[in-house]
N, C-alpha and C positions, 0 to 999 in steps of 0.2 A: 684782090683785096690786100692794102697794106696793113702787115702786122706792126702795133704800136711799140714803142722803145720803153720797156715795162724799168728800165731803171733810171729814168726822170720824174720827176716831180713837178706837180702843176705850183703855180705860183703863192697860192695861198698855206700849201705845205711845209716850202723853200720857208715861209714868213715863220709858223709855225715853229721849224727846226729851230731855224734864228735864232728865233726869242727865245727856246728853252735854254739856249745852249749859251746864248750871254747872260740869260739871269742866273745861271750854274755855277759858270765862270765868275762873273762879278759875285755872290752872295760865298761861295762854296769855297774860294780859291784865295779871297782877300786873304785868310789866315795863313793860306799855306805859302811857304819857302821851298822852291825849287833849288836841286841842288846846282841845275845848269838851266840854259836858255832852250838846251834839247831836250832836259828832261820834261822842264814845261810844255811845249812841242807835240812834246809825245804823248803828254796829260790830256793835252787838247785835241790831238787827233784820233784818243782813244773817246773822248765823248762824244766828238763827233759822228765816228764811225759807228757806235752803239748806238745814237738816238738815229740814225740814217736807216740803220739794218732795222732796228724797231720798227718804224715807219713804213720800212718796205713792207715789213709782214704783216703789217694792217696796224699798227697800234697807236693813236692819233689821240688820247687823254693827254693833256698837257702834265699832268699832277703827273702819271706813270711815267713818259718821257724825262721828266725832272727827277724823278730816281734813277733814273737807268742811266742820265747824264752823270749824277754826281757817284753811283756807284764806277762806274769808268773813270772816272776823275780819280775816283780811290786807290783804283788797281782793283776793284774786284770782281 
């Protein structure tokens, strides 16, 4: 029996993350000035990584995903 690769995501998740994570970016970020192109970067890898790990451990509300993106966006 093969054991499945538990940290991929099926394709409607992948769409899922997407969209929360551009409409966070586009609504949440228009106002903010990065002070560099890394710190932006790093804005974005930190939303990502939060709404990713969320996902992993079950939580698939688009509305919760969408705090926990722009709370990461925050720093917090």
């Amino acid at each position: 029996m093969q054991e499945t690769d538990k940290s991929s995501f099926d394709h409607v998740t992948v769409a899922l993350m997407g969209s929360v994570c551009e409409d966070v970016w586009r609504q949440v970020c228009e106002g903010i000035h990065f002070f560099s192109q890394d710190a932006e970067q790093q804005a974005r890898r930190r939303m990502a990584e939060a709404v990713m790990i969320s996902v992993a451990a079950g939580e698939t509300d688009p509305s919760s995903l969408r705090a926990i993106a722009v709370a990461a966006v925050q720093g917090n």
